[in-house]
Each structure stands twice: as structure tokens, then as C-alpha cells.
N, C-alpha and C positions, 0 to 999 in steps of 0.2 A: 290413164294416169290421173290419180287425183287431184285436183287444180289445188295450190297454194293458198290458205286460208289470206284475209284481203287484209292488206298492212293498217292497225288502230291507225286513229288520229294520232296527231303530236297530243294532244289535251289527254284521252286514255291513255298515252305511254309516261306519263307525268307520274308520281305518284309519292313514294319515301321521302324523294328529293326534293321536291317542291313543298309540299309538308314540314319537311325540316326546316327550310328556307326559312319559310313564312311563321313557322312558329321561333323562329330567333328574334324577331321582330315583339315581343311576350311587352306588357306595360312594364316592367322592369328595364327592359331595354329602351323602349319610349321612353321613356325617364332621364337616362343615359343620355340617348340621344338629344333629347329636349335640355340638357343643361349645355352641349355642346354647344348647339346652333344659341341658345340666348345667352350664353356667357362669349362666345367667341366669335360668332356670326358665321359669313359664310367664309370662312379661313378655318374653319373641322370639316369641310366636306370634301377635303383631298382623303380623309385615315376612310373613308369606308369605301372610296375607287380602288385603296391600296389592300383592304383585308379579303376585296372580293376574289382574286387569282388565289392570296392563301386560304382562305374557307374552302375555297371549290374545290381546291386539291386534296386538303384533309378530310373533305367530305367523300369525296369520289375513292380516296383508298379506303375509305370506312364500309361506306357500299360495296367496292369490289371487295373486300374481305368476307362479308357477308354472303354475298351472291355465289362466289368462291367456292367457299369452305361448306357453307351450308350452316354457320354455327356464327353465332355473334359476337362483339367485339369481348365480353370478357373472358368467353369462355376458351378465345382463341390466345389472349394476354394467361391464362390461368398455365397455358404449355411454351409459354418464355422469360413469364416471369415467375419468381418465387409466389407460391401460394400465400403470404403471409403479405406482401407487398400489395398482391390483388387483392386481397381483402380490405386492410387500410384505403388502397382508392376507393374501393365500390362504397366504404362507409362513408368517407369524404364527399363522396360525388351524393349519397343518399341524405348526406345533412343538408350539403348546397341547395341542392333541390327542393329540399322543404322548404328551406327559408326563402327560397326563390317562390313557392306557391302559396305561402302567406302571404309575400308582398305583393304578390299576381289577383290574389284573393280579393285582398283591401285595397287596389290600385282600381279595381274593376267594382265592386262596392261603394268606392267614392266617387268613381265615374257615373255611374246611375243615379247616384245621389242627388249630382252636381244637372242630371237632366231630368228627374221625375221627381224632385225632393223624394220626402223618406228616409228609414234609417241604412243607412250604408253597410252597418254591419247583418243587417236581414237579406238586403241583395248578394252581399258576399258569403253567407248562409246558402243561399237559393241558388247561385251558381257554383257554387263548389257540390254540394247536393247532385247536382242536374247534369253536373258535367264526372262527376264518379259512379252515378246509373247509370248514364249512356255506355262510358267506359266498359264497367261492366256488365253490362247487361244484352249488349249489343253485339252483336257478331262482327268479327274484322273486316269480314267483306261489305258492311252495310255502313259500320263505322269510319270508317279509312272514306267513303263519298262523304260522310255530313267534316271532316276532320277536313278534304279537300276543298269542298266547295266555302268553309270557313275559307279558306285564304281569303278569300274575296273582299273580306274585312278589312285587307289591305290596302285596297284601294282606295277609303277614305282619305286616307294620307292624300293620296294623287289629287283629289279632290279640292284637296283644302287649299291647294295652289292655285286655283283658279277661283279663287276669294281673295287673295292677293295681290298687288301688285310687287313686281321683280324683275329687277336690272339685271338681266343672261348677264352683259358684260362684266358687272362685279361677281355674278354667280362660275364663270367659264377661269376668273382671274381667281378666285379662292381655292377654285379645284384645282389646277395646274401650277399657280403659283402664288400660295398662300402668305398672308402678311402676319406671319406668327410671332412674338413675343417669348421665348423659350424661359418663361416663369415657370413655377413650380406646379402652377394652377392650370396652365397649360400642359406640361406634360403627363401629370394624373389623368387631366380628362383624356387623353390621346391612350395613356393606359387602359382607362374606362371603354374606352370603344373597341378598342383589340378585343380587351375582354369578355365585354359583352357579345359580340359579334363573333368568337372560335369560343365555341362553351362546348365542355366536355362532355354535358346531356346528350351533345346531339348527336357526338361521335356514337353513342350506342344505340339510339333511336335507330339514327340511318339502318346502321349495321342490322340491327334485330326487324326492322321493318322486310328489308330484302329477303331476310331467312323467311318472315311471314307470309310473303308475298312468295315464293318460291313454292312452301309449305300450300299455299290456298291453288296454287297451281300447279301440282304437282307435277312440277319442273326437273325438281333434284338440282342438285349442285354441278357447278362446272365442272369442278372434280368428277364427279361420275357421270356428267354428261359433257364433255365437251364440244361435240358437235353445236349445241345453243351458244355457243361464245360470242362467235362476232355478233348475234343479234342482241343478245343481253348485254355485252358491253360498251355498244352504243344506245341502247334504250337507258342503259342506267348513265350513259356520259350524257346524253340528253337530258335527263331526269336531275339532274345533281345540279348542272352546269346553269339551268335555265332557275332551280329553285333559288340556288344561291344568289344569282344574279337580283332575282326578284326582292330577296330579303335584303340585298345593298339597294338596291335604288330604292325601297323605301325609306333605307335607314336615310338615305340620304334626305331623301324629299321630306323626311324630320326632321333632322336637320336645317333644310331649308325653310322649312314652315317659320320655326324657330326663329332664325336667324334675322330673315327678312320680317319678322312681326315683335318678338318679345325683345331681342338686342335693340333693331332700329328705334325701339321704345326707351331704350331704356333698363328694361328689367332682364336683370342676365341673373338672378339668386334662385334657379328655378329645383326645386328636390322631388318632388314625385310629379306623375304623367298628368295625374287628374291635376295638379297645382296649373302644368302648363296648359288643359284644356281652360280651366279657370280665366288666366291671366289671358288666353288667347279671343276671347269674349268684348271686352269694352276694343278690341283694338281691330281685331277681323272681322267682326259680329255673331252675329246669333248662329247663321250657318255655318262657318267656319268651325265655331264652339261645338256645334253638334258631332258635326262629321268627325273632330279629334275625340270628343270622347266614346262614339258608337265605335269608333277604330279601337280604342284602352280594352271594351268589352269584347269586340269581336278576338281581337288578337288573343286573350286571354282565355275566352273558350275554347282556342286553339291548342297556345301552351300548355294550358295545365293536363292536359289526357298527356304531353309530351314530354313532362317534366316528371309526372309520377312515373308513367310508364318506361321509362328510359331507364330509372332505378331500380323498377321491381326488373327486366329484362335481365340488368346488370347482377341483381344480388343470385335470382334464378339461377341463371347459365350456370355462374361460378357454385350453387350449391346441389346443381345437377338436379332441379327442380321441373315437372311440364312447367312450361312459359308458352303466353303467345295470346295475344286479345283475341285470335279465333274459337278458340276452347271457354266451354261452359263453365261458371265460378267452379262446378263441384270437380272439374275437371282437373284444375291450376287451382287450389283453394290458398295455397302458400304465397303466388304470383301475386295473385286478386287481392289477397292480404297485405301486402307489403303496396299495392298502388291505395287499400285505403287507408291505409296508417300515414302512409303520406301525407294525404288526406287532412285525416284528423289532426297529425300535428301541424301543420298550416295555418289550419281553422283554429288551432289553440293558440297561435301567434296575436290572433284578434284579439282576445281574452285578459291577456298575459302586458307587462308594463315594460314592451319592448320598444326602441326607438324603431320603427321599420327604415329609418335611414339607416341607423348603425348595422342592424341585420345585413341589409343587402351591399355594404361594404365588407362586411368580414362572410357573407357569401361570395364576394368577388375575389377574395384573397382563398377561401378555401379551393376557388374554381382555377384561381394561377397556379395554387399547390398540386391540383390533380393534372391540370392541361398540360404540362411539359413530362412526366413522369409516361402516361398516357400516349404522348400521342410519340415518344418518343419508341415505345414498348409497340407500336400501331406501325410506324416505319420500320420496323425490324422484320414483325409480321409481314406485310407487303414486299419484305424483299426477299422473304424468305421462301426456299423454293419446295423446302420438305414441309412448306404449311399450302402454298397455294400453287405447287406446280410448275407449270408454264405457263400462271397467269398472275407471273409477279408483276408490278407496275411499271411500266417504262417507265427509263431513264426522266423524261422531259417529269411525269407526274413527282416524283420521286425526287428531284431534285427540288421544285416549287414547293413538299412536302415537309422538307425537312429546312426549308426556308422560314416555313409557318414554325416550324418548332422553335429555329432560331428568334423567332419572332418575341413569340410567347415568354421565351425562357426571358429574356431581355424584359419584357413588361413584369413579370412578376415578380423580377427582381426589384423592378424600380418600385414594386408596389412598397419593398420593405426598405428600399433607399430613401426614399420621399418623406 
């Protein structure tokens, strides 16, 4: 009898899910985050304990869809909802995303800047460049290690806390039981963190990651394999459960940076990431400074393959296009096109007489417009038995899932009540 191949590491069964995590964490979100903690202190680090049960779950039906069916999130929304609907999203979620890697672009240009002088718009040239050859150029299997071992960029953040000094006791009393002021200015920013933190990119990363990863291992689908069930769908509750996780505690420990250094200062007017690496300099010092801004870059070499790729996935599937970073440019030359037009419209955002504050506000309202529509279309999917079987979502996911929905729908309402 042949012996049982020998069960990966936890770190090898990591993969879509942790990836995903860690690129939510993008200097856009840094950004986010950083106006949290220095405009409110540590009374915002209760909303990213709260978004982490519903991220995990929208992400976890996202993957099991994919792993599932075999087919990714659009093309599975393309057979429930009206074709004319999926189109509208996938353009919505394609603009978001540009203006999302513009501002990822020049967050990570000014960051370098802010550590090697130089012009910020040449480094944001040369990362955007660098990080659309690899993309393309690179096979998924070779790609998917340099995209994972980037997390690790995350850990700067962890870092920058022990440059610090920090009262747990105020920090354990913000998070359980926050001294909140329900101003106007407080509830935007709490808006802003939902938002940033459940982004609709990721819902189709995940999803088309697992079909990649399916495809690179020629697994096949649950559907037509289901004997792999229970081990795929614990490697992916592991996968999903430990990324997401990872991507809240650092939001948090932004948060906390923040909080405990640019508030206790004084300065809470904080608008882009590199502003708050800046301001974090005369007050935490030179190391501290460092480590937040190597985190703006690392995080953003991350994002951006995630932000393109999420939209060329999405436009693909739904136009019945090869898709898939394993396949060679001449292979997907539509796919590859649409991750560098991305690209280039980004990089045109540099050029061009745009506030990148206003951008990434009316990118955050495109992202409440698509998030609820989306993930409402993504719950139907998961409960649907003529799409995935007997491998719809228990009750328990499924209930948390549509909790996120509720969630969402609530914030992007308030984005147009505020």
C-alpha cells in the first residue's frame, strides 16, 4: 500500500488567503488607518476587532466558491445575475482599482522619497515598472512565493511598537470599551475602516487565486472531485481564517502606532501614509520613521499585482477570456492587457491635476457601490445548491456572511448621508 504523502507545513498550506489578508493592509489603507489612530487615538481600535469575524467570512465564501465550482467570482455572479448588472460592477470595481493604484503608486514614490531623497515621481515610475514585469512575466508558481514572502513587509508595523512606549491598560480599554464622541467625524472615519478593510478587489482575487491554484495543481473542482473536500476545506478555513486575521492585527497595530504617537502629540490632520511616516519621525525617531515607511513600500509591492490582477480576473471570466498569471502573455494577451492598462492609467494619475485625497474618497464610495450589490449576489451563490452542490456554506458561515452584507450596506449608506 502506498504510504500517505506527508502533511505540508501550516506556512506551505497558507497561500490566496494570507496574500489577500496582507495585501488589504495596501498604503491606501495605511492612510485610513493612520487618520484613525491620530485623529481618535486608541477609541478606533475596537472597528478593526469587529471587521475581522466579517472579512473572514466574506472571504472564506469567496474561496469556497472558487475552490468549489472551479470558476471565479464573476463568472459565477454572470449565471445569477443579469449580464448587464455584472458588467456595470466589474467596470465599477475596474475604475476603483485604478484609482486605488495611482494612489498606492504615489503613496509608495513618496515614501522612498521621504528615505533616500530623490524624485518620488521616478521611484513611483520604477515600482509600478517592476512590479507589472514581475506580474507579467513571471509564472504563478514562482510569482505567488515573491507575492507571499512580501507579507513579511507587514511586520514593520509590529516593529514600530517597540519604539514606543504604550499603556495596554488604555490600549485593552479603547478596544472593549471605547470613549467615542458620535460626531460626524467619527462616524466617517468608522465608515472608512469598514470600507477599507471588506474591499470588493479582494472578493475576486481570493476566488480566482483558488481556481489558480487548483488549475497549477491539477486538482479539479470539488464538484468533480469531491473526495478532496474535507482536506481543501480545511486548508482553505486555515488559509483565509489566519490571513484575515493577520491583515486585522496590523490594521490595528496602525492604528496603535498612530494613536499612541501622532494624537498623544497633538496632531490628528493626518491625509496620506507617507504624511504619517513623516510626522512619525521628530516624535518616535529615525527607526520608527524608517520601519513605517519600508512597511508604505513593501505593502504596496504587494497590493498592486492584487489590485490589477483582481480586475483583469473579473473582466476575463465574465468575457470568457484564457485568464490566470500562470499562462504566458501570448497565451491570455486580453488578461495581461487589461492588468497593464491598469497600469498605465495609475501611472497617468501622477501626471494629471488630481487631488489624490479626492481620488481615493470617491474610490471609496465607488467601492461601497460595488460591495453590497456584490457580496449580496456572492451570498446567493454560496447558498445555492445548483451552483456548488453539497458544498454550500454552513449555516454558522452564512449567517456571519450576510451580517457583513448588513454591514456594508449600512456604511455606504452613511457615506451618502454624512
Amino acid at each position: 500500500m502506498k504510504p500517505a504523502p506527508p502533511r505540508p507545513s501550516w506556512f506551505k498550506r497558507l497561500g490566496p488567503g494570507l496574500i489577500t489578508g496582507a495585501a488589504d493592509d495596501d498604503p491606501s489603507g495605511i492612510a485610513t488607518y493612520s487618520q484613525a489612530g491620530a485623529r481618535f487615538g486608541v477609541n478606533m481600535l475596537w472597528t478593526v476587532v469587529l471587521t475581522f469575524p466579517l472579512m473572514a467570512a466574506i472571504q472564506a465564501i469567496c474561496a469556497r466558491i472558487g475552490r468549489v465550482t472551479g470558476k471565479g467570482l464573476a463568472a459565477n455572479m454572470a449565471g445569477i445575475l443579469p449580464r448587464w448588472l455584472v458588467h456595470m460592477i466589474v467596470l465599477l470595481l475596474f475604475v476603483a482599482n485604478t484609482v486605488n493604484i495611482g494612489a498606492d503608486i504615489a503613496a509608495m514614490g513618496a515614501a522612498a522619497r521621504l528615505v533616500t531623497g530623490g524624485s518620488g515621481t521616478l521611484f513611483a515610475l520604477a515600482f509600478a515598472i517592476a512590479s507589472l514585469l514581475l506580474q507579467v512575466f513571471t509564472p504563478y508558481h514562482r510569482y505567488v512565493h515573491v507575492l507571499k514572502w512580501l507579507t513579511l513587509a507587514l511586520f514593520a508595523y509590529v516593529g514600530v511598537l517597540f519604539t514606543v512606549q504604550i499603556n495596554w491598560a488604555d490600549v485593552l480599554r479603547g478596544t472593549v470599551w471605547p470613549s467615542v464622541t458620535w460626531s460626524q467625524g467619527a462616524f466617517t472615519t468608522v465608515v472608512a475602516v469598514f470600507g477599507t478593510t471588506i474591499s470588493p478587489y479582494l472578493f475576486f482575487w481570493q476566488s480566482a487565486e483558488e481556481v489558480e491554484d487548483e488549475e497549477l495543481e491539477g486538482a479539479g473542482s470539488l464538484l468533480a472531485h469531491p473526495e478532496n473536500a474535507p482536506r481543501e476545506l480545511s486548508r482553505l478555513s486555515l488559509d483565509t481564517y489566519v490571513g484575515m486575521a493577520f491583515s486585522n492585527l496590523i490594521a490595528f497595530f496602525i492604528i496603535l502606532t498612530t494613536a499612541v504617537t501622532l494624537h498623544k502629540s497633538g496632531i490628528t490632520n493626518i491625509t496620506t501614509s507617507a504624511e504619517a511616516a513623516q510626522a512619525l519621525r521628530p516624535i518616535a525617531g529615525e527607526f520608527a520613521f524608517l520601519l513605517f515607511s519600508l512597511g508604505i513600500i513593501g505593502t504596496g509591492l504587494l497590493a498592486l499585482p492584487v489590485l490589477a490582477g483582481s480586475a483583469a480576473y473579473a473582466i476575463g471570466e465574465l468575457r470568457g477570456w484564457p485568464v490566470g498569471l500562470e499562462k504566458k502573455p501570448a497565451q491570455a494577451k486580453a488578461f495581461y492587457g487589461v492588468i497593464a492598462l491598469a497600469f498605465g492609467l495609475g501611472l497617468l494619475m501622477l501626471f494629471l491635476p488630481i487631488d489624490p485625497i479626492k481620488a481615493l474618497f470617491w474610490s471609496a464610495v465607488l467601492n461601497g457601490l460595488i460591495a453590497v450589490p456584490l457580496m449580496i449576489a456572492t451570498m446567493i451563490v454560496v447558498s445555492s445548491r445548483r451552483q456548488l452542490g453539497a458544498f454550500v456554506a454552513p449555516r454558522g458561515l452564512k449567517i456571519v456572511g450576510w451580517a457583513a452584507t448588513a454591514v456594508m450596506a449600512l456604511a455606504g449608506l452613511a457615506m451618502f448621508v454624512l
